[in-house]
C-alpha positions as CSV (number, residue, x, y, z in Angstrom):
1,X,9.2,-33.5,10.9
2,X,12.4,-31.7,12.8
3,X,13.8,-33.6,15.6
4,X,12.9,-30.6,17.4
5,X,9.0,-31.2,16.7
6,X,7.4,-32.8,20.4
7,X,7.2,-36.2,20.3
8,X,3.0,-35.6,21.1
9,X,0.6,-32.7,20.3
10,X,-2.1,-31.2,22.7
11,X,-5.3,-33.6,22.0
12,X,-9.2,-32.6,21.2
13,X,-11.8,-34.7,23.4
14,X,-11.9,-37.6,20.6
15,X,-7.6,-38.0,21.0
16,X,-6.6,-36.1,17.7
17,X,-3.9,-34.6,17.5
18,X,-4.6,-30.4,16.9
19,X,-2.9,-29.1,13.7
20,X,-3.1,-25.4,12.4
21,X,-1.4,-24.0,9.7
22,X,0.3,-20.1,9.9
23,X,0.5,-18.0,6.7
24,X,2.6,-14.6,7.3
25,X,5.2,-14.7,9.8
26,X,5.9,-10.9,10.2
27,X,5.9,-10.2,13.7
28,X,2.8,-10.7,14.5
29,X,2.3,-13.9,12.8
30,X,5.6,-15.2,14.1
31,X,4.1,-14.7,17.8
32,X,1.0,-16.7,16.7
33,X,2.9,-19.8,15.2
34,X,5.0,-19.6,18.3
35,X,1.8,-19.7,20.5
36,X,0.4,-22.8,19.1
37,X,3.8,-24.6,19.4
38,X,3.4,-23.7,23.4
39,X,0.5,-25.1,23.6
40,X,1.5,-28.8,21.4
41,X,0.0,-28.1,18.1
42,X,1.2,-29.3,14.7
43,X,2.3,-26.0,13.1
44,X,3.0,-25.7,9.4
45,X,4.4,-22.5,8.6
46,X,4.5,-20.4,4.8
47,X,6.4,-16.9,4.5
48,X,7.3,-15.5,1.3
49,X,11.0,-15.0,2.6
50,X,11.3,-18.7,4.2
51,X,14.6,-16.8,6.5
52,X,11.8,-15.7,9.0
53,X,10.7,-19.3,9.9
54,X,14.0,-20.4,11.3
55,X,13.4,-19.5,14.9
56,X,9.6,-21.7,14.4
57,X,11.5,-24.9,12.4
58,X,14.1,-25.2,15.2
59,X,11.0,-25.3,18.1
60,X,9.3,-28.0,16.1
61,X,7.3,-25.9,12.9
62,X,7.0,-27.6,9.6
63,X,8.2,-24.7,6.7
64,X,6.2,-26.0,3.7
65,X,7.4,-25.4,0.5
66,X,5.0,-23.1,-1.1
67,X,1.6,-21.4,-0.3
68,X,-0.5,-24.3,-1.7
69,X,1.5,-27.0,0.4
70,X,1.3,-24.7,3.7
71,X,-3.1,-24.7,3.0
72,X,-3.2,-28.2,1.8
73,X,-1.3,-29.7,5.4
74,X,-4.4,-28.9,7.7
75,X,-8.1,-27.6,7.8
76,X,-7.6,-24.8,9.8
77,X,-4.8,-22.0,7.8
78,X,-4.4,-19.0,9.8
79,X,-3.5,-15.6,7.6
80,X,-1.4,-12.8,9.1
81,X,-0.3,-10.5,6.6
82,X,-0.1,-7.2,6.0
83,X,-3.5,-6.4,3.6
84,X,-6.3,-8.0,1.6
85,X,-4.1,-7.6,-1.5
86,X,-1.3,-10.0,-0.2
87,X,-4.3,-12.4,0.7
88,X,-5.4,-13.0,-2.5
89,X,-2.1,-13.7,-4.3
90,X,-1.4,-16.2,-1.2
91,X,-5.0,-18.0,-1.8
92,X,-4.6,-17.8,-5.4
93,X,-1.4,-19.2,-5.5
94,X,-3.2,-22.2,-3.1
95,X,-6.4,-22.3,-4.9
96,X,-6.7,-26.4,-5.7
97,X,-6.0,-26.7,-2.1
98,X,-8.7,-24.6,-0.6
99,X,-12.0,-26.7,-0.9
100,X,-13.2,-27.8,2.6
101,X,-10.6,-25.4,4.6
102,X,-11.4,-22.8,7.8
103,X,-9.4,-20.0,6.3
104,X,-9.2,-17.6,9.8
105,X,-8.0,-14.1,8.2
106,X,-6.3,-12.2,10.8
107,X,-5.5,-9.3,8.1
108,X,-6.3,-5.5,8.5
109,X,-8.3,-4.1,5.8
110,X,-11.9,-3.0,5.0
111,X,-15.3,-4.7,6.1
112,X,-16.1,-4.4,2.0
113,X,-12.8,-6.2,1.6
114,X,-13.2,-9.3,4.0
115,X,-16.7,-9.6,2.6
116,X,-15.1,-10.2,-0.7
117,X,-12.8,-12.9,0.3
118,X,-15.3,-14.5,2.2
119,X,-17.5,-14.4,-0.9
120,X,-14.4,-15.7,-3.1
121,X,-13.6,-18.5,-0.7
122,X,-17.4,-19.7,-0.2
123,X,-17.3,-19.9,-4.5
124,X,-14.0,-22.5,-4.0
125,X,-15.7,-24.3,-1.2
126,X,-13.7,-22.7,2.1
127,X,-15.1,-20.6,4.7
128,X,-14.1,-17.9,5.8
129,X,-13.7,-16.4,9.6
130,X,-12.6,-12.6,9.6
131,X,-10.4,-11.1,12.9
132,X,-9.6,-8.1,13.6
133,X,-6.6,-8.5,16.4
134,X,-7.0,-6.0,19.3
135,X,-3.7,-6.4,20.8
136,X,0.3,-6.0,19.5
137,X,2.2,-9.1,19.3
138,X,3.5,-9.2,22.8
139,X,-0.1,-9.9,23.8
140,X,-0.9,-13.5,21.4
141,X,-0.7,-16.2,23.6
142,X,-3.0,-14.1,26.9
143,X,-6.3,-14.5,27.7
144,X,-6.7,-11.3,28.4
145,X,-5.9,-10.2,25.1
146,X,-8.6,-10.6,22.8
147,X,-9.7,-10.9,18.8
148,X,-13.2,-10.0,17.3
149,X,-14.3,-12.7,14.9
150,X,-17.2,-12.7,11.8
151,X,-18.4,-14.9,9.9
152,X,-19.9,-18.3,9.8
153,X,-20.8,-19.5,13.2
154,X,-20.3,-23.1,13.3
155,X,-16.4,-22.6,12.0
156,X,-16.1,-20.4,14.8
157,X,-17.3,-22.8,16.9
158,X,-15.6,-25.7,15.8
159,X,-12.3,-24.2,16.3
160,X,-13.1,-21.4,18.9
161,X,-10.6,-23.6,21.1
162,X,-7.5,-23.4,18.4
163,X,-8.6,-19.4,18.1
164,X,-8.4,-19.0,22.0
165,X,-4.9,-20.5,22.0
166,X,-3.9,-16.8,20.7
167,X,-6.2,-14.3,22.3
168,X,-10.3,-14.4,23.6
169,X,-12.7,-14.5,20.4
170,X,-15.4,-12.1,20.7
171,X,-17.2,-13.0,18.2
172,X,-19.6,-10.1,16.8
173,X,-21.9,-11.8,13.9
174,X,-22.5,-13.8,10.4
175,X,-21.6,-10.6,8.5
176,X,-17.4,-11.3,7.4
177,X,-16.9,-7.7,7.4
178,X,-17.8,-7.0,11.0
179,X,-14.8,-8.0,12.5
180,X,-13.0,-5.4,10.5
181,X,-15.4,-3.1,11.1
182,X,-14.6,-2.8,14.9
183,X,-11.4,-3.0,14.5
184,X,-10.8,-0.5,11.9
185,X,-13.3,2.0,14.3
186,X,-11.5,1.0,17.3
187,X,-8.2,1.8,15.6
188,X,-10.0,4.9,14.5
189,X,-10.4,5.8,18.3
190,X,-6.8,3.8,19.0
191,X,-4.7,6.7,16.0
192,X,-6.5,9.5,16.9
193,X,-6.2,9.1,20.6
194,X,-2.2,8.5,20.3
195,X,-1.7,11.2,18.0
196,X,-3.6,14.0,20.9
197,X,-0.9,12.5,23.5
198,X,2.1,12.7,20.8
199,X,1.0,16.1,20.1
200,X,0.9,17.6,24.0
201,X,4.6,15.7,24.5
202,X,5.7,17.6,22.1
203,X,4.4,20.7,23.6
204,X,5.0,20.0,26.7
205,X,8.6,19.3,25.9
206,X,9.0,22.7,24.1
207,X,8.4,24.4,27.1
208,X,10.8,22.1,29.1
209,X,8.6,19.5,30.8
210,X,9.8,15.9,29.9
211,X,7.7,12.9,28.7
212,X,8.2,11.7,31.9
213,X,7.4,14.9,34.0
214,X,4.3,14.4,32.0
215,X,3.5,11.1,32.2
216,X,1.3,11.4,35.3
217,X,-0.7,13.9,34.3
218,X,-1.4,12.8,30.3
219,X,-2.3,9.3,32.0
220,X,-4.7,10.9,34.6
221,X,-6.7,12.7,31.5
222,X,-6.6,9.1,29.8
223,X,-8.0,7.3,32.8
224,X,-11.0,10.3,32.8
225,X,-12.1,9.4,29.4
226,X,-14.3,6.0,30.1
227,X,-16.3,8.5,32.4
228,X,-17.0,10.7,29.4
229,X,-17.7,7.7,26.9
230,X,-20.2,6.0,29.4
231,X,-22.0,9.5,30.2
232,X,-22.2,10.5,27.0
233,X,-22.7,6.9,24.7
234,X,-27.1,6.7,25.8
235,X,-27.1,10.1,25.3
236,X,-25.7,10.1,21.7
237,X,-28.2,6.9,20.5
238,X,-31.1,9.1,22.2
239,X,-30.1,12.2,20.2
240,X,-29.8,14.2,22.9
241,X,-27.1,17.1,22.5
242,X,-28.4,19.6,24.5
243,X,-26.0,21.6,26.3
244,X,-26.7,21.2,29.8
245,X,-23.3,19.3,30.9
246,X,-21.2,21.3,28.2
247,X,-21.5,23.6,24.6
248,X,-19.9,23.6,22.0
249,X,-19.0,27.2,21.9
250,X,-16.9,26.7,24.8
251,X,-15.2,23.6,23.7
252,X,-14.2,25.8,20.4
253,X,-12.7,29.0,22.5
254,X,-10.9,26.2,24.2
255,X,-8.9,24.6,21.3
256,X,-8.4,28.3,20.3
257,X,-6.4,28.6,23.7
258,X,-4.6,25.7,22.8
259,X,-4.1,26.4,19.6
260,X,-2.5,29.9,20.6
261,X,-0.6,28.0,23.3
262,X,1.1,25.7,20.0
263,X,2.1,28.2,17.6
264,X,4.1,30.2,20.8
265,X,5.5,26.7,21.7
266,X,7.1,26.8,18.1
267,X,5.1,23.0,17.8
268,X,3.5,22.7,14.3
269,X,-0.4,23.3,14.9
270,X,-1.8,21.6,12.4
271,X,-3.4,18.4,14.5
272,X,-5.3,21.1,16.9
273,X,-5.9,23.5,14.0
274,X,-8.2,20.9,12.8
275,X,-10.2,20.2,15.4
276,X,-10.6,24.2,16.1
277,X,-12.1,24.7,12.6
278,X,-14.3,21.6,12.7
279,X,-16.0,22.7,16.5
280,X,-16.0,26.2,14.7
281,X,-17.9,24.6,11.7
282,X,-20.5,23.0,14.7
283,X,-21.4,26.1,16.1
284,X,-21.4,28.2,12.4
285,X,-24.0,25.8,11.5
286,X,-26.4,26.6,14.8
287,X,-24.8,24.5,17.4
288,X,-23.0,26.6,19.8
289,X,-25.3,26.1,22.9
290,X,-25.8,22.5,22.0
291,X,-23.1,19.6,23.3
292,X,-20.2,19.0,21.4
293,X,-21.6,15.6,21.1
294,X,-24.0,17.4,18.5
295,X,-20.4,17.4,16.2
296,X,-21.4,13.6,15.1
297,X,-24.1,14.9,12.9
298,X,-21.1,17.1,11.2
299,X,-19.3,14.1,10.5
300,X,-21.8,12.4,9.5
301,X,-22.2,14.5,7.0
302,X,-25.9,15.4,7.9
303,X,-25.7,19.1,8.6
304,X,-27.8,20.3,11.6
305,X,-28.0,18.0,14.6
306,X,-30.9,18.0,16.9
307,X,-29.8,19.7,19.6
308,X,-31.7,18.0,22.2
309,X,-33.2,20.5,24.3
310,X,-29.9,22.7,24.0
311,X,-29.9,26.7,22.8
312,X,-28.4,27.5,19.8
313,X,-26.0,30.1,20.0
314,X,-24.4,31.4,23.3
């Protein structure tokens, strides 16, 4: 142990000391193994290039040796690396060590993919919690901040307390690929969302009108949109797209305006573009007079979409 390491560790209700093992110390993982020192765990540390751990050894963090030793020092490992394919080769190279471990992956991939490794783990004796982190690494270590967790549920119990040393656990279900699952469709919503505001900087600063001019009014249209989501949510699991709040035809002659108001910005027009030729594909196939809510049945991949009461056509 380094003489930096605290001379006692935060205690469960039966006096043990609390130990928890971090696999990955990108930035993100770094923030998590520094987390759990602040609160008086035993941290063992693992990181393909050992240079990253320096900062966590010198706090008090134990740099194991290899993959196998950093699993095999406690029963609770902690993954944060960059995808499912770098979480294999680490478990793999720590496969004698696995049986009887809580291996909590905090790795982006697919739901199909977390279902795999928790299938692969369960065959070597380990369980397996997926999270899906909601928050950059400048929010590990607030309660605000929070995780969603699937898998089994009395791992996730047992150590809910060690998981809400990083963020909240909201856990979702049994099902390991769940986790991923809201996460990937939050980031989904999260990508697309960021890409709209890049997009209108850019076009607002074509035309002279900083980021910052615009600040105000890009966050006001931001702030607007949990109105939409909570309006329109019941109405989308009732199938009701009729258009008596909006149609679709006029949300497609508006993102022809803004196309128009791209290309004579000189700002590439391929993001808007898009979305002008899919609303013009919804009201092609019948939906003009219906809500552009209707457009989910397009991307579904299910052709028409009830409209709900609304009139096709304008």
């Amino acid at each position: 142990m380094s003489a930096a390491q605290p001379a006692r560790y935060a205690q469960d209700a039966e006096g043990a000391a609390r130990s928890v093992t971090l696999i990955g110390l990108g930035p993100m993982g770094r923030a998590m193994a520094a987390a759990y020192l602040d609160a008086g765990y035993a941290v063992t540390v693992w990181n393909r290039t050992a240079g990253r751990a320096g900062e966590l050894v010198a706090r008090g963090a134990v740099l194991a040796p290899g993959a196998a030793e950093a699993v095999a020092a406690n029963d609770l490992v902690v993954l944060s690396l960059t995808d499912y394919d770098a979480v294999f080769a680490v478990l793999t190279a720590a496969e004698s060590e696995l049986r009887g471990k809580v291996v909590v992956n905090l790795s982006s991939d697919t739901p199909e993919r977390a279902r795999e490794a928790a299938r692969w783990l369960a065959e070597r004796g380990a369980a397996h919690l997926t999270g899906g982190v909601r928050v950059p690494p400048s929010g590990i270590g607030r309660p605000e901040s929070d995780t969603f967790y699937s898998g089994p549920v009395e791992p996730f119990r047992e150590h809910r307390p060690a998981l809400e040393v990083l963020t909240g656990a909201d856990y979702r279900g049994d099902d390991p690929g769940l986790a991923q699952l809201y996460y990937q469709i939050q980031m989904d919503l999260f990508w697309t969302s960021l890409a709209g505001y890049l997009h209108a900087t850019a076009v607002a600063e074509a035309n002279g009108i900083s980021a910052e001019e615009f600040l105000p009014y890009a966050a006001s249209t931001a702030a607007s949109m949990p109105g939409f989501l909570s309006f329109y949510a019941p109405r989308i699991t009732a199938g009701h797209h009729g258009g008596d709040v909006d149609r679709l035809v006029m949300a497609a002659a508006s993102l022809d305006h803004v196309l128009h108001t791209v290309e004579a910005s000189g700002v590439d027009g391929t993001l808007p573009r898009l979305l002008a030729d899919t609303f013009r594909r919804g009201v092609e196939a019948g939906h003009g007079g219906s809500s552009a809510t209707s457009l989910i049945g397009l991307f579904r991949g299910e052709g028409a979409t009830e409209a709900g009461g609304g009139v096709a056509g304008e």
